[in-house]
Backbone as a printed PyTorch tensor [residue, N CA C, xyz], in Angstrom:
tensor([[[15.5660, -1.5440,  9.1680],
         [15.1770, -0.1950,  9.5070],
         [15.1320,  0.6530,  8.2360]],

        [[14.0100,  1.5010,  8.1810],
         [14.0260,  2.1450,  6.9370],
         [14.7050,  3.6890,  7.3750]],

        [[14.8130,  4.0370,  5.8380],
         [15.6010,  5.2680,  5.5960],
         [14.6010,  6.5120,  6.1950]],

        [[15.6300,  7.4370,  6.5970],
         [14.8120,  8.6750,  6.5210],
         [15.5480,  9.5380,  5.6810]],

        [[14.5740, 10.0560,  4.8640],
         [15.3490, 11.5940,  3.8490],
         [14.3090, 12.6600,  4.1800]],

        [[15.0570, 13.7750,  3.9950],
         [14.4350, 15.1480,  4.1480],
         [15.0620, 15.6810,  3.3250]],

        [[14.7080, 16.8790,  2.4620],
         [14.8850, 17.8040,  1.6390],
         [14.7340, 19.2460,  1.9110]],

        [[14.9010, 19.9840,  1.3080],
         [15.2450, 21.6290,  1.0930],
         [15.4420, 22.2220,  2.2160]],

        [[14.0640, 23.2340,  2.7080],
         [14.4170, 24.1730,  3.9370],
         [13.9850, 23.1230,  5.1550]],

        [[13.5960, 21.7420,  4.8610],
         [13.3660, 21.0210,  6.7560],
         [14.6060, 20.5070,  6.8050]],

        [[15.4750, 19.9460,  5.7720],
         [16.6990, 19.4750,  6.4020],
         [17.3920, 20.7930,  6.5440]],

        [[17.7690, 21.7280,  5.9190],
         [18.6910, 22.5940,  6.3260],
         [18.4790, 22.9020,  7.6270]],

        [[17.2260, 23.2740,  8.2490],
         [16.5740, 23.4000,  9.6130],
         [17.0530, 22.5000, 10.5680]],

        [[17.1180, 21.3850, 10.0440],
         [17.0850, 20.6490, 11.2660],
         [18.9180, 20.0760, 11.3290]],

        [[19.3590, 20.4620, 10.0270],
         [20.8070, 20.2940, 10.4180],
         [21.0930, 22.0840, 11.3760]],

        [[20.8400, 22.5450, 10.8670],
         [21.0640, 23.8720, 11.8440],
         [20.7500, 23.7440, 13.4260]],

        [[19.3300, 23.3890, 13.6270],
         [19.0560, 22.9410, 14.9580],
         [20.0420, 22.5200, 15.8920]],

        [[20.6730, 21.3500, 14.8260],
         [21.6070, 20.3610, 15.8250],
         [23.6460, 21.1360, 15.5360]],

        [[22.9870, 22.2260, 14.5270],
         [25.1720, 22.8220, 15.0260],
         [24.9950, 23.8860, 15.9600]],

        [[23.0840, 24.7880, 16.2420],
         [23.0280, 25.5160, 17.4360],
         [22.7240, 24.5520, 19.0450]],

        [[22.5440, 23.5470, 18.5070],
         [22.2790, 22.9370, 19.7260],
         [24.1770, 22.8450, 20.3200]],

        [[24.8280, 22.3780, 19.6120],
         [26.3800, 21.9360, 19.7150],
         [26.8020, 23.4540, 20.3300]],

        [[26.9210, 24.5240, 19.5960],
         [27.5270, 25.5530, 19.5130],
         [26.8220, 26.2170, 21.0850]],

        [[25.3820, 26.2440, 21.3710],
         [25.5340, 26.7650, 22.3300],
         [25.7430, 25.9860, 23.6730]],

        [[26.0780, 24.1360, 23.8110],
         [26.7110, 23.9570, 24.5910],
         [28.2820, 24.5350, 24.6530]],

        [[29.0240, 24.6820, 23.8800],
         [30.4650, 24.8360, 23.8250],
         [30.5150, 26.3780, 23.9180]],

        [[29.7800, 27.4310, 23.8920],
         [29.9010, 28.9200, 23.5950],
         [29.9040, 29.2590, 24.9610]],

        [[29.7270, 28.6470, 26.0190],
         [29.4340, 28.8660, 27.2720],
         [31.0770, 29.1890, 27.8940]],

        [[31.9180, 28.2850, 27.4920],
         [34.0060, 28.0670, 27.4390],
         [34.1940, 29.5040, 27.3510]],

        [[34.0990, 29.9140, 26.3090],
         [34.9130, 30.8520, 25.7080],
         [35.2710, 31.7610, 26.7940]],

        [[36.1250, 32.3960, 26.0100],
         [36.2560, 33.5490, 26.4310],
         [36.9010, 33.8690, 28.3290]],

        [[37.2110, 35.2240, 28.5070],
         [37.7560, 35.2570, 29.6940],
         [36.9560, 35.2940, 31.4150]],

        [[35.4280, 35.0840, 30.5410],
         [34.2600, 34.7330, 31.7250],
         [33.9400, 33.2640, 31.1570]],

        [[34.3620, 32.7780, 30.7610],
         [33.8200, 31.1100, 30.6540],
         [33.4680, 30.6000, 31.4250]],

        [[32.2300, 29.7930, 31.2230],
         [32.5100, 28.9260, 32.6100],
         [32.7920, 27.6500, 32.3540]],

        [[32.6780, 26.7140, 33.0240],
         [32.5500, 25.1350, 32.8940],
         [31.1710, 24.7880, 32.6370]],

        [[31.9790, 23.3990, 32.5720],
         [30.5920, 22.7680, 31.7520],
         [30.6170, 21.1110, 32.7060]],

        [[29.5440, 20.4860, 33.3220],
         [29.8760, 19.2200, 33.7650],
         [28.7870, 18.2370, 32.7510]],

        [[29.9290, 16.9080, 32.5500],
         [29.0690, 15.9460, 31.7300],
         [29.1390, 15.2620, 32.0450]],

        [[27.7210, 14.3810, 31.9240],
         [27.5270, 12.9980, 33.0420],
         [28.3080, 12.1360, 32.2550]],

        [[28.7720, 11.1960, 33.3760],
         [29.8110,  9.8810, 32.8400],
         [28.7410,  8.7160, 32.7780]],

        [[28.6010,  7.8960, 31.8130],
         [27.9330,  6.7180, 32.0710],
         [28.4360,  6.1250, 33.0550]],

        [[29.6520,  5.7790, 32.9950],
         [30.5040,  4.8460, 33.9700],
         [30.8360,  5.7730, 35.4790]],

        [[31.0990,  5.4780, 36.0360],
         [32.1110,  6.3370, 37.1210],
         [31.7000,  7.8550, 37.1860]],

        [[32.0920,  8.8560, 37.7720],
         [32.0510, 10.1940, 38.1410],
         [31.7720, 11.5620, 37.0560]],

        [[30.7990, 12.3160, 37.4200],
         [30.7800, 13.0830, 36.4520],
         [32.5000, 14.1300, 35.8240]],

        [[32.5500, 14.5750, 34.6560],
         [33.3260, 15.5150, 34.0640],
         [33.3390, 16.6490, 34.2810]],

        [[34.3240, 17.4370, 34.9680],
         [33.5800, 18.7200, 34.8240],
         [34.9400, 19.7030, 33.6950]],

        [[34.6220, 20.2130, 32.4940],
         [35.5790, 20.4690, 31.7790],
         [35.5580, 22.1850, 31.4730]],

        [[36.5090, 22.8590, 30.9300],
         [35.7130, 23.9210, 30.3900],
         [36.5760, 24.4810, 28.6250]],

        [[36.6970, 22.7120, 28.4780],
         [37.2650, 22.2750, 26.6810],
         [36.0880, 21.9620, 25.6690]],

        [[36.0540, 22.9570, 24.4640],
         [35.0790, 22.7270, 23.5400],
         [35.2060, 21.6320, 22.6560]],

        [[36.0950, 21.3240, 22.5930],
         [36.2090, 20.1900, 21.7610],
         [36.1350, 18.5600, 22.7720]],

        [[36.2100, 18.3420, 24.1890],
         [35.9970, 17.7830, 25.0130],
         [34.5350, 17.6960, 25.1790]],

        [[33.2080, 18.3200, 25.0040],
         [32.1680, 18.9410, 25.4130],
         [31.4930, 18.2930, 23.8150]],

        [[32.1500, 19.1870, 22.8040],
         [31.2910, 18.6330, 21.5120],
         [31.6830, 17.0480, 21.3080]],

        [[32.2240, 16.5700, 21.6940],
         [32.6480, 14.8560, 21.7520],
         [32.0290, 14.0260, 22.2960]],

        [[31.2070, 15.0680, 23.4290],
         [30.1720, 14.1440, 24.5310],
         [28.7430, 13.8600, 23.9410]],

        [[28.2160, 15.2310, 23.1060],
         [27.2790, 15.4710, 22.5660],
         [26.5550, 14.4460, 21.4780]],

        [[25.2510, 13.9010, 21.7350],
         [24.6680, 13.4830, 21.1090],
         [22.9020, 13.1450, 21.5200]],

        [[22.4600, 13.9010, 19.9640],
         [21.3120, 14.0050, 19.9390],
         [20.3260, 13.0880, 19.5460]],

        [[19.1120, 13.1480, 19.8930],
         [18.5490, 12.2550, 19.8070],
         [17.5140, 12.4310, 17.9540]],

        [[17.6410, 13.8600, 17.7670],
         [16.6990, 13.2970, 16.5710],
         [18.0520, 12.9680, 15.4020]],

        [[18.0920, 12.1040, 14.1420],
         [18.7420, 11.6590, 13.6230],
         [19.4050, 12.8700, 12.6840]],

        [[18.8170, 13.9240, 12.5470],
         [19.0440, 15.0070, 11.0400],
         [20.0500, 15.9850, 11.9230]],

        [[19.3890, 16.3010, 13.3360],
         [20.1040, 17.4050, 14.0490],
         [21.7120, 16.7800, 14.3030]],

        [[21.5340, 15.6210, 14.3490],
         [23.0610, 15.2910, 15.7480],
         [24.0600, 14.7370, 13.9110]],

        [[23.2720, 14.8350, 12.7490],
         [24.0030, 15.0900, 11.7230],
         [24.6910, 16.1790, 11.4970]],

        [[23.8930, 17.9480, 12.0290],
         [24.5520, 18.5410, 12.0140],
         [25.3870, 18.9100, 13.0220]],

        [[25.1710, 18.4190, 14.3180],
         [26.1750, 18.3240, 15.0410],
         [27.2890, 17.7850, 14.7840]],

        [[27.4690, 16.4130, 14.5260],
         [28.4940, 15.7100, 14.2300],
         [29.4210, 16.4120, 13.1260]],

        [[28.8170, 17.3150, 12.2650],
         [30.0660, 18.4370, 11.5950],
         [30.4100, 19.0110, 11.8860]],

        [[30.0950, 19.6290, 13.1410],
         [30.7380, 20.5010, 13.5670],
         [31.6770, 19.7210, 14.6010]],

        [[31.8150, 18.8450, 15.0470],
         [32.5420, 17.5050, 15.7240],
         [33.8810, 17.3770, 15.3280]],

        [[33.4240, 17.4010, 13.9600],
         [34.2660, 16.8450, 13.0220],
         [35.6270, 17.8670, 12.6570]],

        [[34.6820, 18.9570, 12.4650],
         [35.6520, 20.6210, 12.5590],
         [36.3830, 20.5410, 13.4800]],

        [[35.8660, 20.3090, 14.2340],
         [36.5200, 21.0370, 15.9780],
         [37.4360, 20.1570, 16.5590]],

        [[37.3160, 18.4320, 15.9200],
         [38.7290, 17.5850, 16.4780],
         [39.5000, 18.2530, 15.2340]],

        [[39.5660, 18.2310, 13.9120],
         [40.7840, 18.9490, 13.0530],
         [41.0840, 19.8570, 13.0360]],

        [[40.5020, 20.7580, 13.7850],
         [41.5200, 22.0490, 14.4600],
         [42.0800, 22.2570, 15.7040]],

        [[41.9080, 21.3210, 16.5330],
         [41.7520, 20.7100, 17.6500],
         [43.2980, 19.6160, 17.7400]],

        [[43.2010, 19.0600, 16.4210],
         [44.7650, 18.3980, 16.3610],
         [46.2800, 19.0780, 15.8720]]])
């Protein structure tokens, strides 16, 4: 499989894409009107949670640059999270 690279303002874009894609599943929690969030289970019964760091764990995107920038913010959110 070959490489993909992107440079300047399309990768910054498309890593952004994928920490607003993350951020506005999880922005939905907050706060003292939060709501829940349900995530399909491959296996067995859906999830229904209303944990951001539970939610960004489930998350994954399909184009390769975005769910890069998702996955940092993943990454944030279990080490503050522990």
């Amino acid at each position: 499989m070959t490489k993909q690279i992107q440079f300047g303002e399309q990768a910054r874009k498309s890593l952004e894409k994928g920490v607003n894609t993350l951020a506005d599943a999880v922005k939905v929690t907050l706060g003292p009107k939060g709501r829940n969030v349900v995530l399909d289970a491959k296996f067995g019964s859906p999830t229904i949670t209303n944990d951001g760091v539970t939610i960004a764990r489930d998350i994954d995107l399909e184009d390769p640059f975005e769910n890069m920038g998702a996955q940092l913010v993943k990454e944030v959110a279990t080490k503050t999270n522990d």
